[in-house]
C-alpha positions as CSV (number, residue, x, y, z in Angstrom):
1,X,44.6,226.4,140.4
2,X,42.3,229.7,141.2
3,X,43.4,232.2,138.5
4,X,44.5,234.4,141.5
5,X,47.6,235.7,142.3
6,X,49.4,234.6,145.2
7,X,48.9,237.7,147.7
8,X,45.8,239.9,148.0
9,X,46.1,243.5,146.6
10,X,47.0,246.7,148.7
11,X,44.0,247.7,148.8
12,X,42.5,244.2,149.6
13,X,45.5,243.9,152.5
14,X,44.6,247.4,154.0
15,X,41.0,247.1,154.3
16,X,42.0,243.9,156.0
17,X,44.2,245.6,158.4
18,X,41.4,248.2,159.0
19,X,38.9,245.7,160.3
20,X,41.3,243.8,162.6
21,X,42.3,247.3,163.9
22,X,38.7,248.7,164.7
23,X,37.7,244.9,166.5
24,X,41.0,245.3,168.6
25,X,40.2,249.0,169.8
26,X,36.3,248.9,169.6
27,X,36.6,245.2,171.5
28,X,39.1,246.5,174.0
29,X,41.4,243.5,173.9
30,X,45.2,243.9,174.6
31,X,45.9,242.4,171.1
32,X,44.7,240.2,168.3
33,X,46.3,238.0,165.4
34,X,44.8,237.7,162.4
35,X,44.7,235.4,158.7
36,X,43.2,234.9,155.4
37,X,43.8,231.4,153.7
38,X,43.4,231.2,149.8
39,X,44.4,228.0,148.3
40,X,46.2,226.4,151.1
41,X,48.5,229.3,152.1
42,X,48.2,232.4,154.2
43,X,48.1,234.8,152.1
44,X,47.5,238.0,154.3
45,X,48.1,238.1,158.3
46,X,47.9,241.2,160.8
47,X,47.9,241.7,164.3
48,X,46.8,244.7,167.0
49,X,48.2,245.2,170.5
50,X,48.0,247.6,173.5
51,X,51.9,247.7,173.3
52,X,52.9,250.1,170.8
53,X,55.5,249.2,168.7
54,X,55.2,245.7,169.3
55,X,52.6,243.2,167.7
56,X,52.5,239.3,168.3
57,X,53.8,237.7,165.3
58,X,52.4,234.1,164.1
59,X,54.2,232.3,166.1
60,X,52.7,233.7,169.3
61,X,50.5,231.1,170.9
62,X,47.0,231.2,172.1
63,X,44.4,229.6,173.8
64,X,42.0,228.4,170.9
65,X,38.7,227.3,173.2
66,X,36.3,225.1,171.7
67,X,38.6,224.9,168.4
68,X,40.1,222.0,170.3
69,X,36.2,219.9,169.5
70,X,37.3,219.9,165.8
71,X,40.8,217.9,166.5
72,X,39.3,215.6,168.7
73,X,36.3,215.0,166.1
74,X,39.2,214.3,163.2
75,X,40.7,211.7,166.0
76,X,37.0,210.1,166.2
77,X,36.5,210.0,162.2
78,X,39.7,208.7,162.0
79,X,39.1,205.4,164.4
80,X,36.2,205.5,162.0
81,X,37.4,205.3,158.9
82,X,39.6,202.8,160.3
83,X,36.6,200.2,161.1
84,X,37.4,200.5,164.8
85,X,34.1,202.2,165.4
86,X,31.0,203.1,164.0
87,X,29.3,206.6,164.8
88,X,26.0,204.6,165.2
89,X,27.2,202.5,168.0
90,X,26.6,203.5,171.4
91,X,29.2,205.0,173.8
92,X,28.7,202.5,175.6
93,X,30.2,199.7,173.4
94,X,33.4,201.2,173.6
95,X,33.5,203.1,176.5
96,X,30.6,201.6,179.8
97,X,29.6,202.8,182.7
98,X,28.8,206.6,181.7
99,X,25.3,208.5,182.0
100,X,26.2,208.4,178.5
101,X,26.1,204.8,177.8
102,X,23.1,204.8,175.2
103,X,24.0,208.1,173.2
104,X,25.8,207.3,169.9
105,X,28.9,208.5,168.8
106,X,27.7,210.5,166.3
107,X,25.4,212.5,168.8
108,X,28.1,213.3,171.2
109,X,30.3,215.0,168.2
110,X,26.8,216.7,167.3
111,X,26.0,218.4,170.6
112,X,22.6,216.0,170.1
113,X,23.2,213.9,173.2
114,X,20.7,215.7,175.3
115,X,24.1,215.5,178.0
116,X,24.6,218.5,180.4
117,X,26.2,221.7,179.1
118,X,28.8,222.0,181.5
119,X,30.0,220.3,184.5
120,X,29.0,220.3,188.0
121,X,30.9,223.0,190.0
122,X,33.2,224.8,190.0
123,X,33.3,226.5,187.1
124,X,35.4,223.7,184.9
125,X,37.2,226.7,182.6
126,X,38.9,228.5,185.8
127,X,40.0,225.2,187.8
128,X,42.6,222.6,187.9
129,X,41.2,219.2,186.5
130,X,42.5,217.5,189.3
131,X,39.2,218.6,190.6
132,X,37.9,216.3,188.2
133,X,39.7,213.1,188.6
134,X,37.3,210.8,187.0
135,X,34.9,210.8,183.9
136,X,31.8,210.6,187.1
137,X,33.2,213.4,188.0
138,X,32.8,216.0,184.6
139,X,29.2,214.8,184.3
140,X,25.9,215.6,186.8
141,X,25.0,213.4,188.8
142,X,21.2,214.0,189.5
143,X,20.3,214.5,185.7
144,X,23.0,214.7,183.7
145,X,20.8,213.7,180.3
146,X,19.0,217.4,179.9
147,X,17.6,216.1,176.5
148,X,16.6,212.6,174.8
149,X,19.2,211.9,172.7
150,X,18.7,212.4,168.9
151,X,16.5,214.8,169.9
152,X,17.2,218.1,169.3
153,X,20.8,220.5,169.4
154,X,22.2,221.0,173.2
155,X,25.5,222.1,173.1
156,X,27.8,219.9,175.6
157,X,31.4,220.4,176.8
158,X,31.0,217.3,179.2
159,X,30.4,215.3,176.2
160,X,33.5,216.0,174.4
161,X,35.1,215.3,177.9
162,X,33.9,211.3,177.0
163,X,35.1,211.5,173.2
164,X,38.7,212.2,174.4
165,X,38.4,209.5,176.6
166,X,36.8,207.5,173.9
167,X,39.9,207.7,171.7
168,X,41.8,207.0,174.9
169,X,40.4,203.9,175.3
170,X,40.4,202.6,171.9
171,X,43.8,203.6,171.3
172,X,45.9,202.9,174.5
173,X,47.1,206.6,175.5
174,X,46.4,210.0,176.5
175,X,44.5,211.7,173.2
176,X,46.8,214.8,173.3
177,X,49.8,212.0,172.6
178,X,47.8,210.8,170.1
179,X,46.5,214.2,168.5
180,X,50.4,215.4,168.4
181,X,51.4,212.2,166.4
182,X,48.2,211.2,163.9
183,X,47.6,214.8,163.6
184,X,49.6,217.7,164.3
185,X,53.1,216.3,162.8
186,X,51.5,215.0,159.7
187,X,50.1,219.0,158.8
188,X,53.1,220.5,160.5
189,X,51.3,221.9,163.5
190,X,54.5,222.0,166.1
191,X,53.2,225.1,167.8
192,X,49.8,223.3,168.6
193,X,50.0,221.8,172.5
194,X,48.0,221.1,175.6
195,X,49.7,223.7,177.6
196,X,50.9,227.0,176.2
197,X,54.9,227.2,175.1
198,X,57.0,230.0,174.9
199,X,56.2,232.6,173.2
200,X,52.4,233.0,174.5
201,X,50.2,235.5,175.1
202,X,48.7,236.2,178.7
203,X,45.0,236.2,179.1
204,X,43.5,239.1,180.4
205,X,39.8,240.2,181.2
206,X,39.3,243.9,180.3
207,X,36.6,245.8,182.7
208,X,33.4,246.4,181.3
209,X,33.0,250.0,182.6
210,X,36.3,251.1,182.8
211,X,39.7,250.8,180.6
212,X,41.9,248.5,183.6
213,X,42.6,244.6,183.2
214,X,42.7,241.1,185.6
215,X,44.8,238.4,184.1
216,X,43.0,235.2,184.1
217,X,44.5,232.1,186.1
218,X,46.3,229.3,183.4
219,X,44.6,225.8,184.1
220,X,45.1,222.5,182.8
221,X,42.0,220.8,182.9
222,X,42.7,217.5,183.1
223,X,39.6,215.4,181.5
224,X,37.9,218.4,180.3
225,X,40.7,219.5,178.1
226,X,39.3,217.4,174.7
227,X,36.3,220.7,175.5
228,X,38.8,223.6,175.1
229,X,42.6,222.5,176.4
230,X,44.3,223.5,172.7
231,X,46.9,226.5,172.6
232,X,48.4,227.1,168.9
233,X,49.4,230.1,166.6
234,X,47.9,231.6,163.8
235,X,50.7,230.2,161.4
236,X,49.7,226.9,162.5
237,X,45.6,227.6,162.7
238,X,46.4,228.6,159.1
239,X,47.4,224.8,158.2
240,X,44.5,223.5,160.0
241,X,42.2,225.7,157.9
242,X,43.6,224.7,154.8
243,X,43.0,220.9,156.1
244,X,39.6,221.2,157.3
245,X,39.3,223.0,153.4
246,X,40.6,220.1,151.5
247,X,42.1,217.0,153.6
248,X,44.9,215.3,153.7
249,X,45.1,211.8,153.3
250,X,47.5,211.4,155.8
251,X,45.0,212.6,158.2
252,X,41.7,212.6,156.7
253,X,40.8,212.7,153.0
254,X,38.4,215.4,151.8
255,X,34.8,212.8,152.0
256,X,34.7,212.4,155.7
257,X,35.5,216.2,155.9
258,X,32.5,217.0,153.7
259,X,30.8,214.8,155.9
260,X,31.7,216.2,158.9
261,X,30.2,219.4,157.9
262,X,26.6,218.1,156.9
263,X,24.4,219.7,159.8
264,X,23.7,216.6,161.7
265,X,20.7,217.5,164.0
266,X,18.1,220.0,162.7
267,X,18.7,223.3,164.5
268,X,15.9,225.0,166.9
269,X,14.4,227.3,164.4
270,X,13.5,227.4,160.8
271,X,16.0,231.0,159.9
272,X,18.7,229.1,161.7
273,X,22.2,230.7,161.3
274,X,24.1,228.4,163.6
275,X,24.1,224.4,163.7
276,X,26.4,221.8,163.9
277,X,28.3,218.8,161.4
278,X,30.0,216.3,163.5
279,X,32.8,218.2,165.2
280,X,32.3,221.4,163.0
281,X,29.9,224.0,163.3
282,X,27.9,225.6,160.5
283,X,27.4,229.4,160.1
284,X,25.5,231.7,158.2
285,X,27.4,235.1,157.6
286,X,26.1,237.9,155.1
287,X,24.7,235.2,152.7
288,X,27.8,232.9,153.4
289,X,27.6,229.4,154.7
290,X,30.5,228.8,156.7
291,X,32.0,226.2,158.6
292,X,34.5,225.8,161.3
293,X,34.2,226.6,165.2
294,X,34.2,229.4,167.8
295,X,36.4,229.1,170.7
296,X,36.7,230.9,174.4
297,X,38.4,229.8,177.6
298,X,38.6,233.0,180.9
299,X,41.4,235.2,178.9
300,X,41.2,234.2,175.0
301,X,38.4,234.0,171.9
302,X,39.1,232.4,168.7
303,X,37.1,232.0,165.5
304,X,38.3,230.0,162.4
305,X,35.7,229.7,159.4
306,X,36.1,228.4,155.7
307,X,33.8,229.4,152.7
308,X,33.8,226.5,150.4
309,X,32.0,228.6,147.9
310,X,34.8,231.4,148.0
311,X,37.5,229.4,148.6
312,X,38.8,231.2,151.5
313,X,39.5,230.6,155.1
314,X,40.7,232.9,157.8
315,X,40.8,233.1,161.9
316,X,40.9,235.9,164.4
317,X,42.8,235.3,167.9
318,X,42.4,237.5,171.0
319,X,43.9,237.4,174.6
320,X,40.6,238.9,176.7
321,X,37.9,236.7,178.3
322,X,35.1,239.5,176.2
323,X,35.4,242.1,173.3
324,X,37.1,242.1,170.3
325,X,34.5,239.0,169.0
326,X,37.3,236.6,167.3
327,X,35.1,234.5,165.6
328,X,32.7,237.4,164.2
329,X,35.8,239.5,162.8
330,X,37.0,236.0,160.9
331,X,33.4,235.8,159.2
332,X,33.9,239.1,158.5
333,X,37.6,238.7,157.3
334,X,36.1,235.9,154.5
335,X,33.6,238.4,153.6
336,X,35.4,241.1,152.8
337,X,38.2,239.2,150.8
338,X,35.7,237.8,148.7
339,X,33.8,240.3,148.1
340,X,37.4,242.4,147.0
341,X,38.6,239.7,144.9
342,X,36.2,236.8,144.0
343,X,37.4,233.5,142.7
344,X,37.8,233.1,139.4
345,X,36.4,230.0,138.0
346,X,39.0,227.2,136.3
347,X,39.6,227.5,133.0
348,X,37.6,225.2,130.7
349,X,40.0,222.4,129.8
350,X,39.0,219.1,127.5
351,X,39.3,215.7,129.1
352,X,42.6,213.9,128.3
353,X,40.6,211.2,126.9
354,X,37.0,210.3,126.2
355,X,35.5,207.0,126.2
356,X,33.4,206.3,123.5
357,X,30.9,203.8,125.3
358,X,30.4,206.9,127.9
359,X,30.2,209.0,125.0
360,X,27.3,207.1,124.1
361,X,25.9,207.9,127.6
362,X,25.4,211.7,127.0
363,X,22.8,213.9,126.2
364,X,19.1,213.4,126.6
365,X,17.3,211.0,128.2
366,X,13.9,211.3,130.2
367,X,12.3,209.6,133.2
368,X,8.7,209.4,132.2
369,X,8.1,212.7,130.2
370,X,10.3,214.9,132.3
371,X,13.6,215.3,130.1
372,X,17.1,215.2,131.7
373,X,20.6,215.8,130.2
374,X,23.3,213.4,131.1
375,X,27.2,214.8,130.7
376,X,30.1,213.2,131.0
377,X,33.2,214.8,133.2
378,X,36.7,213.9,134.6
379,X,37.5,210.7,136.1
380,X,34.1,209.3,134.5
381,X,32.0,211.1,136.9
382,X,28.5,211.1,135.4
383,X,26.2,214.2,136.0
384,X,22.6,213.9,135.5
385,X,20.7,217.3,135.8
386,X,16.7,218.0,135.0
387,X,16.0,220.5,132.1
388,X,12.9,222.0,134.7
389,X,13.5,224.4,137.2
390,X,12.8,221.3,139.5
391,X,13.6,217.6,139.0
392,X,15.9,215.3,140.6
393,X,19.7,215.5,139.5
394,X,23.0,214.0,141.0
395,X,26.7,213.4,140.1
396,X,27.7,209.8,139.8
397,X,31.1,208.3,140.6
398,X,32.0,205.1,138.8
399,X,32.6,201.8,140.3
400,X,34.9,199.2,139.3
401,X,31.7,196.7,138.9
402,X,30.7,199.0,136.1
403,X,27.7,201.3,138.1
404,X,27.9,204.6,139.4
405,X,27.3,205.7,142.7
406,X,25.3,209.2,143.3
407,X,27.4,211.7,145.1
408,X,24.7,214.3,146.0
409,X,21.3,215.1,146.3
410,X,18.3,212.7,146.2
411,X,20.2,209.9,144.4
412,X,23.3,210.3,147.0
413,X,24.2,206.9,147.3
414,X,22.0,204.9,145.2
415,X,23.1,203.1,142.2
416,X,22.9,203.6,138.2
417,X,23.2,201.4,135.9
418,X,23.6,201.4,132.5
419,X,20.8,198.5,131.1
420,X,21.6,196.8,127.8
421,X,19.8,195.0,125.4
422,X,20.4,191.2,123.8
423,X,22.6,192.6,120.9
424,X,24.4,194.9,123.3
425,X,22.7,198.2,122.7
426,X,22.0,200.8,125.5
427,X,18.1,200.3,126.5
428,X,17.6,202.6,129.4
429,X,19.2,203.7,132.5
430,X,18.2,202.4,135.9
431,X,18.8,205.0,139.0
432,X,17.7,203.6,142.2
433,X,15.0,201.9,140.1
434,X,13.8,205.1,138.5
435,X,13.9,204.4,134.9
436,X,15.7,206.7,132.3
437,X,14.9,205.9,128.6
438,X,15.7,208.0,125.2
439,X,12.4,209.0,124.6
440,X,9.6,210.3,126.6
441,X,7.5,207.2,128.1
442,X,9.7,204.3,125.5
443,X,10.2,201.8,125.4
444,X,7.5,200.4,126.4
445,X,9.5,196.9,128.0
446,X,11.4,199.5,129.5
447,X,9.2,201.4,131.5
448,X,7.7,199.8,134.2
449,X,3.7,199.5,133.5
450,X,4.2,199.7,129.9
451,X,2.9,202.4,127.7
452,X,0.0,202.6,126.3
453,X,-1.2,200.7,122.8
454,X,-2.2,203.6,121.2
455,X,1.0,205.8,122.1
456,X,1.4,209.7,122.3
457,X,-2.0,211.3,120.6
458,X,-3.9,214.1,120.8
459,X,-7.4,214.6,121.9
């Protein structure tokens, strides 16, 4: 539940309209479609054309660009999660004979390969893959590596070329065929396809000095098209916004999303406003982090972004090769919601039921003489947090063996137990070997060195 109604206010909806209005006619583009996702559902969508009278609806397809990386990353985590691969293995276990053969898996969804941006000519974006008929063939062949991999961010369409054909290989068929059925039916997604379906929109590229047009030529690209092949609609980018918000288990649940959006490589510069998860790109937007992806293909731009903080998603389509800047009026779409109607937090509810031997877990505790607060919440999730502006905190999820497993921050995946004494009594708490105990430096078996004979004095 947010608190929130289920449409945005007039005024809200209006100043919406207004900034998709001013990006179409300042940006020049023959139309746009846009949405705002709050709590799974599109709550607000507009659109802008050259035509008056007429407006694509959001059923209208177009070309999404580079939005395409983020369904063929969810295909990779999903052989993943499955055990059929591990994102530290090299390509080359699964897939041989590629310049790419010793970069992992996990730096060919970060753009940390050190692979070639593009292909060799001709320009992949405006010709027929069957230019391209094998994987040699997307990839240079004098130095295709531009980078040692692990290295450093290099963003690389030929390396999502060899991720579709990764999943190709490991599951036995094209990756669209296995996109449409792992992916797209289980969210709904029937207007999302590899080659554009009535009704579409044409793509066009608007003169820079002067107010005429040039439609751009329609290509499949053949092995190139895990880079940017995807057409869909804005009623069905709305449903993959509210996946990549929450999961689906049918899909993907909501822990290899969160992981997905980690930055994965550290980006160039220290002020960095742009770096990259595994599949997803990271963005920082008028104080915002965001995540999603930007798209472009000759004839369309696309943006789709998702503020975890504000709980809000929304996407921008346009049918021009430049103008109109999809992706920045969907940051600004996010922005603008939130700012007219910020979430309100969840109610504060009681548990259903309390366990009295976590009970006994709560309040203060101390690691050395730094003091801590322990709390219990739902599902038995235990929350340790320092009392000082600095210290080292963490939720903990409990296991069925009795520990806890830290969710976040410097205990993220280390261990805390509970340590009991002969008569059964809690003694201390052991996190990754850090000691916890009831009192500042005691007891003294507890703490590792001991404690001094002569205890707490003063000088």
């Amino acid at each position: 539940m947010t608190g929130l109604p289920d449409e945005l206010l007039p005024t809200t909806r209006r100043a919406l309209l207004h900034l998709l209005a001013v990006a179409q006619s300042e940006g020049r583009t023959p139309s746009m479609v846009a949405g705002v996702v709050r709590g799974g559902r599109l709550v607000w969508s507009g659109a802008r054309s050259m035509v008056d009278g007429h407006a694509p609806t959001p059923d209208v397809q177009y070309r999404i660009g580079s939005l395409t990386k983020t369904f063929v990353a969810v295909l990779v985590l999903r052989l993943r999660d499955e055990g059929l691969l591990d994102l530290a293995d090299p390509l080359g276990r699964h897939l041989p004979g590629t310049a790419a053969d010793g970069a992992t898996i996990a730096h060919l969804l970060s753009h940390s390969s050190g692979l070639a941006a593009e292909t060799p000519g001709p320009w992949w974006e405006r010709t027929e893959g069957s230019l391209r008929p094998a994987l040699d063939d997307v990839l240079e062949t004098d130095r295709p590596v531009k980078h040692p991999a692990g290295r450093r961010l290099h963003y690389s369409n030929p390396g999502y070329a060899l991720l579709g054909a990764l999943v190709e290989k490991v599951r036995g068929e094209h990756w669209g065929e296995v996109l449409r059925r792992e992916v797209l039916a289980p969210l709904g997604m029937d207007r999302t396809t590899l080659l554009p379906q009535h009704p579409h929109a044409g793509g066009f590229a608007v003169h820079p000095w002067a107010d005429v047009m040039l439609p751009e030529p329609l290509t499949d690209t053949g092995l190139m098209g895990p880079a940017g092949q995807l057409w869909s609609t804005g009623a069905d980018l709305a449903r993959w916004a509210a996946f990549l918000a929450v999961g689906d288990d049918k899909v993907l649940p909501a822990d290899t999303l969160a992981e997905m959006r980690r930055p994965a490589v550290a980006p160039d510069d220290a002020g960095w406003t742009t770096a990259f998860g595994l599949g997803l790109q990271l963005r920082r937007h008028e104080g915002r982090l965001l995540y999603g992806h930007t798209g472009s293909m000759p004839g369309f731009t696309a943006g789709l972004w998702i503020s975890e903080t504000d709980g809000l998603a929304a996407f921008a389509l346009s049918n021009a090769t430049s103008g109109g800047n999809a992706p920045q009026l969907a940051a600004g779409l996010i922005t603008l919601t939130a700012d007219h109607e910020p979430p309100l937090p969840e109610p504060w509810r009681p548990l259903p039921e309390a366990d009295k031997d976590l009970l006994e877990l709560t309040g203060p505790w101390y690691w050395g003489a730094a003091p801590n607060t322990l709390r219990l919440r739902a599902d038995r999730v235990l929350e340790l947090s320092p009392l000082a502006s600095t210290g080292r905190g963490s939720r903990f999820r409990p296991e069925p063996d009795g520990t806890w497993t830290g969710l976040d921050n410097y205990y993220a995946g280390e261990t805390l137990r509970v340590v009991r004494k002969a008569d059964g009594t809690v003694s201390h708490l052991d996190v990754g070997s850090f000691v916890y105990t009831r009192e500042p430096y005691g007891p003294a078996d507890a703490v590792p060195g001991g404690v001094g004979p002569e205890g707490w004095h003063s000088m």
